[in-house]
Biopython code that builds the backbone (N, CA, C, O; Angstrom):
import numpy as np
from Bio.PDB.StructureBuilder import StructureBuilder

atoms = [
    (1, "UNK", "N", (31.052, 79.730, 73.906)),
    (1, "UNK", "CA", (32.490, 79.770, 74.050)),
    (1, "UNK", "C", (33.191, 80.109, 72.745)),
    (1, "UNK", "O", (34.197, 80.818, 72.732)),
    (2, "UNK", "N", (32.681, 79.627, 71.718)),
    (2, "UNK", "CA", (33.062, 80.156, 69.968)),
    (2, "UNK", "C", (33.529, 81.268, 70.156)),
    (2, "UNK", "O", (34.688, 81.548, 69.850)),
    (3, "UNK", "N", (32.659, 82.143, 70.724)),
    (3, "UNK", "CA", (32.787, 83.859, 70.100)),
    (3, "UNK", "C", (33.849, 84.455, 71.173)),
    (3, "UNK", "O", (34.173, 85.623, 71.389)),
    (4, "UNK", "N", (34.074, 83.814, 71.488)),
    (4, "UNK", "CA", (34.795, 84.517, 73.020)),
    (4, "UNK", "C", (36.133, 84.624, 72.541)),
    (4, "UNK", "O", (36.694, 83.597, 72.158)),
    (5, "UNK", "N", (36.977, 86.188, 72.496)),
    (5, "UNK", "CA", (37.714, 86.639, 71.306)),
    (5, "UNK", "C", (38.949, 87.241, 72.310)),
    (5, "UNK", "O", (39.244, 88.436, 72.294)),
    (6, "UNK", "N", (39.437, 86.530, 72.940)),
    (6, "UNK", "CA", (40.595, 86.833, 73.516)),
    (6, "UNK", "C", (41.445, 85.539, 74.001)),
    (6, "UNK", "O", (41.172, 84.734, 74.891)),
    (7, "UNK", "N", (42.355, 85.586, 73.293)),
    (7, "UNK", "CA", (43.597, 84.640, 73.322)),
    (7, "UNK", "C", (44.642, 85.384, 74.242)),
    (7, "UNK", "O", (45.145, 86.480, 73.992)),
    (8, "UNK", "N", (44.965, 84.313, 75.753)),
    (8, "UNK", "CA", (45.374, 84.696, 76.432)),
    (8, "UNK", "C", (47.123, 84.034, 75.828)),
    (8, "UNK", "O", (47.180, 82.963, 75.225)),
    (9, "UNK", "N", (48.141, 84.703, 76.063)),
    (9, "UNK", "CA", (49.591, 84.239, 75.579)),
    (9, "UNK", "C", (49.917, 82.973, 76.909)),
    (9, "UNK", "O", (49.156, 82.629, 77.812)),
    (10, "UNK", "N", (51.408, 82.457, 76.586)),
    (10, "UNK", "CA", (52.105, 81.626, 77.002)),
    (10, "UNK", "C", (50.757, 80.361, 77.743)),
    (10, "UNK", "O", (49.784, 79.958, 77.106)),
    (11, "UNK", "N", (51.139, 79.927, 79.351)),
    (11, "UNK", "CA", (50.411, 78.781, 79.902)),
    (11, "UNK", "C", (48.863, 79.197, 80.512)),
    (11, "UNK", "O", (48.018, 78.389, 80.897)),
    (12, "UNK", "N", (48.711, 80.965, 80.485)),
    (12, "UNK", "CA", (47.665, 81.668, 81.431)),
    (12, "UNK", "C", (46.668, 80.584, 80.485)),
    (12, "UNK", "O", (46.845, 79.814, 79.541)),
    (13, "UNK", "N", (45.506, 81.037, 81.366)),
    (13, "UNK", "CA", (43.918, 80.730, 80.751)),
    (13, "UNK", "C", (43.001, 81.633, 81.442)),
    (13, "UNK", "O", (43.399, 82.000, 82.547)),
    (14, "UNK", "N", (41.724, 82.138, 81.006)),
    (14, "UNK", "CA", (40.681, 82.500, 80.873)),
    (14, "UNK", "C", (39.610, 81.797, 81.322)),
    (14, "UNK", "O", (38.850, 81.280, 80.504)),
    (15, "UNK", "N", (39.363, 81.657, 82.902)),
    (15, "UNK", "CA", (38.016, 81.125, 83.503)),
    (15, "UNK", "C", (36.972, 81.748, 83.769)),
    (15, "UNK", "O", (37.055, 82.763, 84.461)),
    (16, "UNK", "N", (35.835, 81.337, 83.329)),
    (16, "UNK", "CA", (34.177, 81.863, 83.958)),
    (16, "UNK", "C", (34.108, 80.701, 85.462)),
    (16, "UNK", "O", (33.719, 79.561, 85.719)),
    (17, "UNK", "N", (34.588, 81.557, 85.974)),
    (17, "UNK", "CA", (34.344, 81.098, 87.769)),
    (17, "UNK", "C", (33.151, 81.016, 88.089)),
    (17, "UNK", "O", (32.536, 82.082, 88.066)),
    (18, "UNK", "N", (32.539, 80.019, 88.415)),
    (18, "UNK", "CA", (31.431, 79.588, 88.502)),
    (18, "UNK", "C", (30.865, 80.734, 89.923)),
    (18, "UNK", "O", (31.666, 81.008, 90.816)),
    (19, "UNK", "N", (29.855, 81.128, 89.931)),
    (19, "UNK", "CA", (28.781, 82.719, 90.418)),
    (19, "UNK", "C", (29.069, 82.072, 92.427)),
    (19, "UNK", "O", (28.959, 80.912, 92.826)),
    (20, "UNK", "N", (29.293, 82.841, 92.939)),
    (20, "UNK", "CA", (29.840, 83.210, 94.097)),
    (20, "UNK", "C", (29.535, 84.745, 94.902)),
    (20, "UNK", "O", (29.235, 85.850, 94.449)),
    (21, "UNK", "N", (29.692, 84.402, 95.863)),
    (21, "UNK", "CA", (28.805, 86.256, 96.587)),
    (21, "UNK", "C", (30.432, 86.717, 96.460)),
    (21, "UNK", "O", (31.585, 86.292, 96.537)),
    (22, "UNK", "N", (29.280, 88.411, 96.100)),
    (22, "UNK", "CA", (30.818, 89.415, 95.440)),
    (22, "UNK", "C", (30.091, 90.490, 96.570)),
    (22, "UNK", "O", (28.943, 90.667, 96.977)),
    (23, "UNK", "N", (31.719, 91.229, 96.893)),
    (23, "UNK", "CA", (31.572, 92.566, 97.116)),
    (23, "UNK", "C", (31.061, 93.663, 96.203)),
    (23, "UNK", "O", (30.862, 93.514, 94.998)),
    (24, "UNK", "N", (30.839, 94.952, 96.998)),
    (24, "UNK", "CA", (30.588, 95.926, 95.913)),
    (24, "UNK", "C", (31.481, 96.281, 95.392)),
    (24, "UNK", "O", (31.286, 96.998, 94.411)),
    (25, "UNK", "N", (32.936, 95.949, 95.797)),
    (25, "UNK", "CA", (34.439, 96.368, 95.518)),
    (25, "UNK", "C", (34.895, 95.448, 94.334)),
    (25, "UNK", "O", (35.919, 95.660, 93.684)),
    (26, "UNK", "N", (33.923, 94.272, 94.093)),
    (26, "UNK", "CA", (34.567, 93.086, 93.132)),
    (26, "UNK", "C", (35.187, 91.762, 93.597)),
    (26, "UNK", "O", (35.456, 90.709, 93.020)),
    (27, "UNK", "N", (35.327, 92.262, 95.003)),
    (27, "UNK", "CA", (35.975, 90.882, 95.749)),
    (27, "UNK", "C", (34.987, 89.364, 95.646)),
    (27, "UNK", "O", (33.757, 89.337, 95.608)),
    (28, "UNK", "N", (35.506, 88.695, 95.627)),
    (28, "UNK", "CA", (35.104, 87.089, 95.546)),
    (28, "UNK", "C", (34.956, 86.463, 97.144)),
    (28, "UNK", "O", (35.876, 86.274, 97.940)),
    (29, "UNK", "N", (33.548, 86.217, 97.333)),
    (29, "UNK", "CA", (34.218, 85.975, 99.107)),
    (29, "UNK", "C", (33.398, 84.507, 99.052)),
    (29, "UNK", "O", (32.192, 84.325, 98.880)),
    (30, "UNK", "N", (34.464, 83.529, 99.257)),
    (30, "UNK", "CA", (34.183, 82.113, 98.789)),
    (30, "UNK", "C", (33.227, 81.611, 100.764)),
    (30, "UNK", "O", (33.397, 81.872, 101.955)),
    (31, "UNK", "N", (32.299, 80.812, 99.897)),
    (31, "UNK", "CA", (31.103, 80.182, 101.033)),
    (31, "UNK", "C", (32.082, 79.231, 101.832)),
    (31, "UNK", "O", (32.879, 78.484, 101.263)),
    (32, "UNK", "N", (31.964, 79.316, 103.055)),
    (32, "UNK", "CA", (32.943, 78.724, 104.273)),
    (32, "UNK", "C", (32.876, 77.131, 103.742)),
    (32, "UNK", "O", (34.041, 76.740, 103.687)),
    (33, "UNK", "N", (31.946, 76.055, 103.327)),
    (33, "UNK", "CA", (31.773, 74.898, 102.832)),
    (33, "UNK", "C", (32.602, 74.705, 101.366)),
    (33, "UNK", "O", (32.494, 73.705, 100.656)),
    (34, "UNK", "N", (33.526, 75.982, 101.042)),
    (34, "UNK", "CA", (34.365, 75.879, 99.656)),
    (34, "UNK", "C", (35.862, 76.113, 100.220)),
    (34, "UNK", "O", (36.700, 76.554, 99.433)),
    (35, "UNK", "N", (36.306, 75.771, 101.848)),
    (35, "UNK", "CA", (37.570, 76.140, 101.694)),
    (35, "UNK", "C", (38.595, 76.947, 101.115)),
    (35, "UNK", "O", (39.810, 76.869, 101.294)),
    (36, "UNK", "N", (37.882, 77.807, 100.330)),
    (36, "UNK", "CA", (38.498, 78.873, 99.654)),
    (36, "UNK", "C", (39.054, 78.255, 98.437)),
    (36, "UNK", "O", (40.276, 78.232, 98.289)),
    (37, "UNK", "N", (38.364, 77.816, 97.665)),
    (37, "UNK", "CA", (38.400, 77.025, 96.528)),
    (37, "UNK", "C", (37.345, 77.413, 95.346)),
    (37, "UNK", "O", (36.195, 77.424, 95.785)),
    (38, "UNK", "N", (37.400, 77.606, 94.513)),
    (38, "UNK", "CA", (36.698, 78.342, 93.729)),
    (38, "UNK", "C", (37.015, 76.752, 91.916)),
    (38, "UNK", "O", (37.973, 76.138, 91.447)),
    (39, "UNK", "N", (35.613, 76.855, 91.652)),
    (39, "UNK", "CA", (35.210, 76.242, 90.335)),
    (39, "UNK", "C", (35.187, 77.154, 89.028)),
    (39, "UNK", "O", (35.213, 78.370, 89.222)),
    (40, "UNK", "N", (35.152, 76.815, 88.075)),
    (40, "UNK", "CA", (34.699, 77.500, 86.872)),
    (40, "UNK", "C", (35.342, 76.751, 85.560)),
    (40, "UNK", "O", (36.270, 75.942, 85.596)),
    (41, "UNK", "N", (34.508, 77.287, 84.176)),
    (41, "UNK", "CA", (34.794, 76.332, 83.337)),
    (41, "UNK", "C", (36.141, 77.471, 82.369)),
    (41, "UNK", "O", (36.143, 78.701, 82.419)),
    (42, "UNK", "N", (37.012, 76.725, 81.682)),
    (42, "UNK", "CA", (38.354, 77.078, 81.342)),
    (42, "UNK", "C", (37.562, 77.763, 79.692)),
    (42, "UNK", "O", (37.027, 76.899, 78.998)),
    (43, "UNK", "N", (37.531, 78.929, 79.265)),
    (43, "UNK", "CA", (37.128, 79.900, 78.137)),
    (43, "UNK", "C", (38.401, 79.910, 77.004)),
    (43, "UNK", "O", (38.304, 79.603, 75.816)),
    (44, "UNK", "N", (39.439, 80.288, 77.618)),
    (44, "UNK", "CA", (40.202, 80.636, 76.059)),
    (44, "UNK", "C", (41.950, 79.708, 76.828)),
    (44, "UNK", "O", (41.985, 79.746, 78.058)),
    (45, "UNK", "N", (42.920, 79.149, 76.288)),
    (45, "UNK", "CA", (44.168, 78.637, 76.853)),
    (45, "UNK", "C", (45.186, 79.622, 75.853)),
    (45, "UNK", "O", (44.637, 80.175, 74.900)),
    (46, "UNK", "N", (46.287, 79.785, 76.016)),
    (46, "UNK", "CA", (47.744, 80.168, 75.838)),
    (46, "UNK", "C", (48.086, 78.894, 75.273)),
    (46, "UNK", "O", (47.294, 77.961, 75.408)),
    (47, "UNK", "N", (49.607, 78.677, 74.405)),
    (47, "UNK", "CA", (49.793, 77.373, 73.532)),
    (47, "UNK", "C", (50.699, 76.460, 74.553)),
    (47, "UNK", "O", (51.093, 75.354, 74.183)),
    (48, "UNK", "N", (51.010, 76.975, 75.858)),
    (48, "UNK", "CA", (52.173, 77.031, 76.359)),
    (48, "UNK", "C", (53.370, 77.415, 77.248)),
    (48, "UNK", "O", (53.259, 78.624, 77.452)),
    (49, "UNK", "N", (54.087, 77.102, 77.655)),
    (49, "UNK", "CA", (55.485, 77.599, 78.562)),
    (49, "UNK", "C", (56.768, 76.702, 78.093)),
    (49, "UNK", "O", (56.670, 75.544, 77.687)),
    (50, "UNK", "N", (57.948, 77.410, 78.214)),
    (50, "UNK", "CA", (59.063, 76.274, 78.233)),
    (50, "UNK", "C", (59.134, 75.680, 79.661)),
    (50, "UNK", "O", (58.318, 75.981, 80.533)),
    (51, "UNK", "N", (59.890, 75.044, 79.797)),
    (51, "UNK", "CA", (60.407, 74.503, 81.655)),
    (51, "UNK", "C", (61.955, 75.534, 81.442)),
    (51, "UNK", "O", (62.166, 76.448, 80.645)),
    (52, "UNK", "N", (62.606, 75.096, 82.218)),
    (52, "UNK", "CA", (64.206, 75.791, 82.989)),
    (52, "UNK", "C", (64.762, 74.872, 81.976)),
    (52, "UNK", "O", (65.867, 74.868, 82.519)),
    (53, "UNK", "N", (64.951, 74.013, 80.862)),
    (53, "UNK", "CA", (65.060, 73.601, 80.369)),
    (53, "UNK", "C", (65.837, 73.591, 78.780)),
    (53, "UNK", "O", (66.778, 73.068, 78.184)),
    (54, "UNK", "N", (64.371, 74.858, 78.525)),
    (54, "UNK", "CA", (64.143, 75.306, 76.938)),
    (54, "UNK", "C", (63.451, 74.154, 76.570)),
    (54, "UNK", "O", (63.427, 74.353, 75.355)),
    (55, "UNK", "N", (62.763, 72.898, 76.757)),
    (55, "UNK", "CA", (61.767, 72.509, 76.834)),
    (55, "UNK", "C", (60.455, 73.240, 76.564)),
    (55, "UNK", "O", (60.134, 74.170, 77.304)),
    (56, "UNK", "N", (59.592, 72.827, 75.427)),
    (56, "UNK", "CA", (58.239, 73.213, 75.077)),
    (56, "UNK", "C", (57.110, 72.604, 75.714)),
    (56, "UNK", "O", (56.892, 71.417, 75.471)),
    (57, "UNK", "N", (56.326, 73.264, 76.527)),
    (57, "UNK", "CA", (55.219, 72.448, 77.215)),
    (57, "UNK", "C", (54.066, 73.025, 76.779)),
    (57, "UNK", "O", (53.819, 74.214, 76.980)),
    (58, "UNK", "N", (53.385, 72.332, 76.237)),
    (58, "UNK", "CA", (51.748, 72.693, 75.478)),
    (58, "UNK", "C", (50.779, 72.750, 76.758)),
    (58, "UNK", "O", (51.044, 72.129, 77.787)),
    (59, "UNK", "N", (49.779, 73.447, 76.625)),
    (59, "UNK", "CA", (48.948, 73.107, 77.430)),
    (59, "UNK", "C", (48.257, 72.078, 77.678)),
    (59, "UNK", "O", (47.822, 71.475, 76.697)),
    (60, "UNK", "N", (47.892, 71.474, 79.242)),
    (60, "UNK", "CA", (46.993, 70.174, 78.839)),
    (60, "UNK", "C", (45.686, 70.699, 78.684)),
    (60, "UNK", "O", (44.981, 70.518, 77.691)),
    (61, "UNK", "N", (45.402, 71.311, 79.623)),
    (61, "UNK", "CA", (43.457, 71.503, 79.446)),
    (61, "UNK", "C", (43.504, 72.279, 78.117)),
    (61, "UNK", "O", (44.429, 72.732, 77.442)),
    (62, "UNK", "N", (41.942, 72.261, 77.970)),
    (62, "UNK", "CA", (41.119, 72.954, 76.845)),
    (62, "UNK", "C", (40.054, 73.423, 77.160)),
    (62, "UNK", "O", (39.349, 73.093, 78.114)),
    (63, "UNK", "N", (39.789, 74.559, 76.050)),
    (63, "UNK", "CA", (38.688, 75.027, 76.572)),
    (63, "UNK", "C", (37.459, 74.242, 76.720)),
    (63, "UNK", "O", (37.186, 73.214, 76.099)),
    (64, "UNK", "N", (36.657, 74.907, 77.717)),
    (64, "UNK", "CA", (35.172, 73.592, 78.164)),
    (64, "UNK", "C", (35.485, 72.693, 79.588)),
    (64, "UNK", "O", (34.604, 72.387, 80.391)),
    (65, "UNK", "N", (36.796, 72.370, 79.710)),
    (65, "UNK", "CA", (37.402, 72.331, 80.988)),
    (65, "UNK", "C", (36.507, 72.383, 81.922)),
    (65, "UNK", "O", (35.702, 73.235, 81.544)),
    (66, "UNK", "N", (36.179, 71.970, 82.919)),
    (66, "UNK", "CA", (35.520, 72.293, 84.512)),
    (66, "UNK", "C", (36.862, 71.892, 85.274)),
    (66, "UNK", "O", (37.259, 70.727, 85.309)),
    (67, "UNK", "N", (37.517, 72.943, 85.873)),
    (67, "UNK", "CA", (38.378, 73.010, 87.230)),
    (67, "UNK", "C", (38.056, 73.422, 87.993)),
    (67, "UNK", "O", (36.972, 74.001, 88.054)),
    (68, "UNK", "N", (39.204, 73.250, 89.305)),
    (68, "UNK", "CA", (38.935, 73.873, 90.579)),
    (68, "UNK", "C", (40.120, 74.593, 90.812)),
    (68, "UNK", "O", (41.195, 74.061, 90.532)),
    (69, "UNK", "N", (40.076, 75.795, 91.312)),
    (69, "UNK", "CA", (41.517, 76.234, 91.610)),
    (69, "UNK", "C", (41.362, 77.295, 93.199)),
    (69, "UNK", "O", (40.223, 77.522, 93.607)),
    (70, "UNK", "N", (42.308, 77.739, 93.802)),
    (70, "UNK", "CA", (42.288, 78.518, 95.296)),
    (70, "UNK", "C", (41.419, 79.439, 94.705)),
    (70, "UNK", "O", (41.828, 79.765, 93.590)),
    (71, "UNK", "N", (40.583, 79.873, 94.965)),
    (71, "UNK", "CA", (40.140, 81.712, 95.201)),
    (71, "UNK", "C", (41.167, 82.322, 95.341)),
    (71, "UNK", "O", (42.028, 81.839, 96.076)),
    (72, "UNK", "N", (41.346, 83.306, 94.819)),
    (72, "UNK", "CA", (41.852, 84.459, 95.068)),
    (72, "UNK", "C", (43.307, 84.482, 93.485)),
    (72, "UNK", "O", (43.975, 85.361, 92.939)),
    (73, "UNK", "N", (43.171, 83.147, 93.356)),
    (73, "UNK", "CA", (44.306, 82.958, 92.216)),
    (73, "UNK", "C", (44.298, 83.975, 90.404)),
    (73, "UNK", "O", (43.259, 83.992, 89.745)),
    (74, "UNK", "N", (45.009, 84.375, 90.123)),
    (74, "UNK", "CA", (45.137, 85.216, 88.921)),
    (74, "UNK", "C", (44.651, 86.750, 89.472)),
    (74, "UNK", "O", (44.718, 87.483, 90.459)),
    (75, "UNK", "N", (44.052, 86.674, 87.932)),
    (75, "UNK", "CA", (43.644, 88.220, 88.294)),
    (75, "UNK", "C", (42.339, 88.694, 87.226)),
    (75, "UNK", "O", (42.265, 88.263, 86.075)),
    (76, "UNK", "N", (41.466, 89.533, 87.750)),
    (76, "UNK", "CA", (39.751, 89.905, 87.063)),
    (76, "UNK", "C", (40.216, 90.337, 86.143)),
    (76, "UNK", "O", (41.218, 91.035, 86.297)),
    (77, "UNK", "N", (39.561, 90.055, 84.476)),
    (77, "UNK", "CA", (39.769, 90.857, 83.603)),
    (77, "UNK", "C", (38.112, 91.241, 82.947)),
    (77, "UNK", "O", (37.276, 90.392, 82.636)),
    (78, "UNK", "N", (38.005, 92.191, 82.888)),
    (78, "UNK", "CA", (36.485, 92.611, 82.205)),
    (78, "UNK", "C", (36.640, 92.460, 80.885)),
    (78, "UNK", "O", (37.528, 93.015, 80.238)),
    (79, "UNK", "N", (35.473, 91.428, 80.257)),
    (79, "UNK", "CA", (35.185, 91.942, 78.719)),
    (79, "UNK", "C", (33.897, 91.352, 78.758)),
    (79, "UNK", "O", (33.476, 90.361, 79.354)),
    (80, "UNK", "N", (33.243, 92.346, 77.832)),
    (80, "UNK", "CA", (31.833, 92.688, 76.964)),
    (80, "UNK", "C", (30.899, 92.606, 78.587)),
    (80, "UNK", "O", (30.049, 91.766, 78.881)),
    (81, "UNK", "N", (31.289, 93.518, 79.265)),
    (81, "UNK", "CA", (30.345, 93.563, 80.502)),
    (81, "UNK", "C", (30.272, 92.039, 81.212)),
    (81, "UNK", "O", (29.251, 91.566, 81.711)),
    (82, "UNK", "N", (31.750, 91.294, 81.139)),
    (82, "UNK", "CA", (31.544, 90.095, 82.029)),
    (82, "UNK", "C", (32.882, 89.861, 83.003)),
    (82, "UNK", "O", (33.928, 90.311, 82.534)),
    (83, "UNK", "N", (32.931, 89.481, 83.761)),
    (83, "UNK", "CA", (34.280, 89.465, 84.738)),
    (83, "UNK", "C", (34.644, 87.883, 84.761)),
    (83, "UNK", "O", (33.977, 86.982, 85.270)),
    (84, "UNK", "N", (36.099, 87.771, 83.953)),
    (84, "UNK", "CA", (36.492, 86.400, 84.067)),
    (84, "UNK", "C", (38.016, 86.625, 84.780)),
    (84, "UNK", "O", (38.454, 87.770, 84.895)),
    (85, "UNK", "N", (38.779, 85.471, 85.245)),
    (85, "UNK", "CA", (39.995, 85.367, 86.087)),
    (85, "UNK", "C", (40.894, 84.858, 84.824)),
    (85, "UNK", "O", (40.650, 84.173, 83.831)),
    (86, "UNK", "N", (41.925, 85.447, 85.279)),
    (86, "UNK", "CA", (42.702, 84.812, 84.012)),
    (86, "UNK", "C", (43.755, 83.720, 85.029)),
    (86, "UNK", "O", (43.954, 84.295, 86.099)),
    (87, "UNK", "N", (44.279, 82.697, 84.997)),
    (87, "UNK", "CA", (45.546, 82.397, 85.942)),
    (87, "UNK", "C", (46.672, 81.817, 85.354)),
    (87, "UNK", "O", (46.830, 82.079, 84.161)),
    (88, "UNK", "N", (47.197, 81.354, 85.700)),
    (88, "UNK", "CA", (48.803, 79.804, 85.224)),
    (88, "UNK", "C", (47.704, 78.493, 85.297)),
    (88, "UNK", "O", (46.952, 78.239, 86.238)),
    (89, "UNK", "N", (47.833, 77.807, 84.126)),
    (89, "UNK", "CA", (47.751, 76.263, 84.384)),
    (89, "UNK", "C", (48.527, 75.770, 85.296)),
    (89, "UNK", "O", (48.072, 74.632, 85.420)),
    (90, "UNK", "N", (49.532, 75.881, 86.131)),
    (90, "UNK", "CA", (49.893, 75.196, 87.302)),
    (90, "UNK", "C", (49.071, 75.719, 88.440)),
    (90, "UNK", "O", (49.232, 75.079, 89.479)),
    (91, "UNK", "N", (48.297, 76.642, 88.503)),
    (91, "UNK", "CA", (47.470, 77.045, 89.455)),
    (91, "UNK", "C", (46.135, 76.302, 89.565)),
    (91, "UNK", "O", (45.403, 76.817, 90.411)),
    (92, "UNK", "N", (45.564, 75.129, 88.884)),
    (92, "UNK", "CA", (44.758, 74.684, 88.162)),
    (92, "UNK", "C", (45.194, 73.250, 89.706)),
    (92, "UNK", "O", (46.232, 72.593, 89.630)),
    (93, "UNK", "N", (44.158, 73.051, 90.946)),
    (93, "UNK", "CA", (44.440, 72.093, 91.427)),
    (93, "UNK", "C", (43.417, 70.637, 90.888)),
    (93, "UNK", "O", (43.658, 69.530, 91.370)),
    (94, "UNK", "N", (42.403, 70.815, 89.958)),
    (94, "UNK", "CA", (42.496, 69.662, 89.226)),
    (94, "UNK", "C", (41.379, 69.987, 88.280)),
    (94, "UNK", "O", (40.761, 71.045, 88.395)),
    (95, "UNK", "N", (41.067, 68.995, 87.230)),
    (95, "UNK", "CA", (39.674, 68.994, 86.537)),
    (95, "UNK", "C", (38.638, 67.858, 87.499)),
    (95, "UNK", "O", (38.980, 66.887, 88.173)),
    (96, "UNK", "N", (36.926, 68.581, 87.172)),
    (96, "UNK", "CA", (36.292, 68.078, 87.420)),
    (96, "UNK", "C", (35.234, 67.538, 85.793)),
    (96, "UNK", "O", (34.598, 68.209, 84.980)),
    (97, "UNK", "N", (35.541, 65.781, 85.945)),
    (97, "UNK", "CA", (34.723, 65.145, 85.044)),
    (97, "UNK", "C", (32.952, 64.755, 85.579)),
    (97, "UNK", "O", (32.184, 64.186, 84.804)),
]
sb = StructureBuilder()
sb.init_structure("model")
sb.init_model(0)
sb.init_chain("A")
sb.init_seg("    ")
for serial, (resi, resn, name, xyz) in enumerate(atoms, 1):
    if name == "N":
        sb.init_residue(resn, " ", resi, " ")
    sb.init_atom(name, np.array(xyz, "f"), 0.0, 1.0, " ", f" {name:<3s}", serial, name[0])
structure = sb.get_structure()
C-alpha cells in the first residue's frame, strides 16, 4: 500500500475491491449470496469535504480500511495494470473489523 502513488482529492477514496467474476467488458457481476454488495480494502483517502455549512470534515477511514459498499458505486480507474474503484466516503455502508 506504501507505493501506491495516487492521491485521490476532497472525501473520494481508492478501493482494491476484493476479486469478483468480471465481464469481458469490465463489468463487476456481484455473486447472488452478496446482495449486490461488494468488499475491498480502502488504498489511498482525499483530506476531506466541507458540509452546506463551510464546515471542514476530515476523513474518517484510512488507508488499510476493510469496507463494504453497493456494487456498482464510483467509478474503475486503471493504474500500473490494476483496476481499482474510486467512490465518496458517504458511499462507504460500513467497516469490517
Amino acid at each position: 500500500m506504501s507505493d501506491f502513488n495516487i492521491r485521490p482529492l476532497g472525501d473520494k477514496l481508492i478501493v482494491d475491491v476484493d476479486e469478483e467474476e468480471t465481464t469481458s467488458g469490465g463489468i463487476i457481476i456481484a455473486h447472488s449470496k452478496n446482495d449486490g454488495l461488494a468488499t475491498g480494502t480502502v488504498l489511498a483517502i482525499g483530506k476531506g469535504t466541507y458540509d452546506k455549512k463551510g464546515k471542514f470534515i476530515e476523513t474518517e477511514v484510512q488507508p488499510g480500511t476493510r469496507i463494504v459498499f453497493n456494487l456498482g458505486s464510483g467509478e474503475i480507474i486503471k493504474h500500473d495494470d490494476n483496476e481499482y474503484v474510486t467512490i465518496h466516503e458517504n458511499e462507504i455502508l460500513g467497516t469490517i473489523t
